[in-house]
C-alpha positions in Angstrom: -47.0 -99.7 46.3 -47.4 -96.0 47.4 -48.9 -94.0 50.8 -47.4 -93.8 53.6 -44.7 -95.8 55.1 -45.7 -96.6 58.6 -43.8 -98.2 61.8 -45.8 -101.4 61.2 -44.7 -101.2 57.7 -40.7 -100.8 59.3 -41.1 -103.7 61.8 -42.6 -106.2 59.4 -39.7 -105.2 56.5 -37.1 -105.5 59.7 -38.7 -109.0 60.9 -38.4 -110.4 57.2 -34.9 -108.9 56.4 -32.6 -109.6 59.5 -34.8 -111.6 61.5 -35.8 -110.0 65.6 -33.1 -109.7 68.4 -34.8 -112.1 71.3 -33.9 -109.2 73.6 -35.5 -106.9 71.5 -39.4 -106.3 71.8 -40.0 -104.5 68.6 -43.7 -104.1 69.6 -42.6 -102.4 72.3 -42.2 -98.2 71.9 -38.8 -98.2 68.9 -39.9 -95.3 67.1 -36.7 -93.4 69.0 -34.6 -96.2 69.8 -30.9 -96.3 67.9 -31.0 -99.0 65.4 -27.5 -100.3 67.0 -29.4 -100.7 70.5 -32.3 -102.5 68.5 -29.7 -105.1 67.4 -29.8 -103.9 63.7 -26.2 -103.5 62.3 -25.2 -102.0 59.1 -25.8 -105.4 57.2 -29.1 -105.9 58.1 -29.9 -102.2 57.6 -28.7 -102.5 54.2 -31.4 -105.5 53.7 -33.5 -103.3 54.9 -33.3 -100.3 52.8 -33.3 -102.6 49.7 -36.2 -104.0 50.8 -38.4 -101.0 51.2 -36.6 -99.5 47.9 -38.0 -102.6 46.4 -41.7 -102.7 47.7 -42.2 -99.3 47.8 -40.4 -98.8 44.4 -38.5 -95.4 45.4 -34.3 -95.1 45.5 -33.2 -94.1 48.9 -29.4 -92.5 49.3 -26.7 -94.5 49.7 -26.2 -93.4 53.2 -29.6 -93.1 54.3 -29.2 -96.2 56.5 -26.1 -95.0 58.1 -27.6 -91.4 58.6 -31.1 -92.5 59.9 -30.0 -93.8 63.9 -33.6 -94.5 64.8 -36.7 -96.1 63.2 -38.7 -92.5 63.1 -35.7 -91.0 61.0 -35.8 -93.5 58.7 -39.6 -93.7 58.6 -39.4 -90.1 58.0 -36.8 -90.0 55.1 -39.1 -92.8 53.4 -42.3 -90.6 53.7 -40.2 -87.8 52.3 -39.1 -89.8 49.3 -43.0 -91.4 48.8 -44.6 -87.9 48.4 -41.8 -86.7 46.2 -40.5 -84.2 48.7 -37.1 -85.4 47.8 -35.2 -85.7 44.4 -33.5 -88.6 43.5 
């Protein structure tokens, strides 16, 4: 799979990986949110990452995840990685 890597794309990988805090809207505005305040913890981020490495067949960094606080980061660092802009 290739283009861009959108905050649709981020919620539904999220949704299928770690399931949805009930306290959480993730349709509401997350792009800026902190993962930790989303209800994400490094487990389910970890899910996450391989996820999108899988699907989107790109290698992210090892502390991407942990690096990355908020969903824009990480959408961002995905991006970067799908149009090449970043060596692996």
């Amino acid at each position: 799979m290739s283009g861009e890597f959108t905050l649709d794309d981020l919620k539904r990988i999220l949704r299928a990986a770690a399931g949805a805090d009930e306290s959480v809207d993730l349709d509401g505005d997350i792009a800026d949110a902190s993962f930790e305040a989303l209800g994400y913890e490094s487990l389910a981020l970890l899910e996450t990452g391989s996820r999108i490495e899988q699907e989107y067949g790109i290698v992210l960094r090892d502390d991407l995840l942990t690096v990355e606080e908020t969903p824009r980061g990480l959408i961002d660092s995905v991006n970067a990685h799908l149009s090449g802009a970043v060596s692996t």
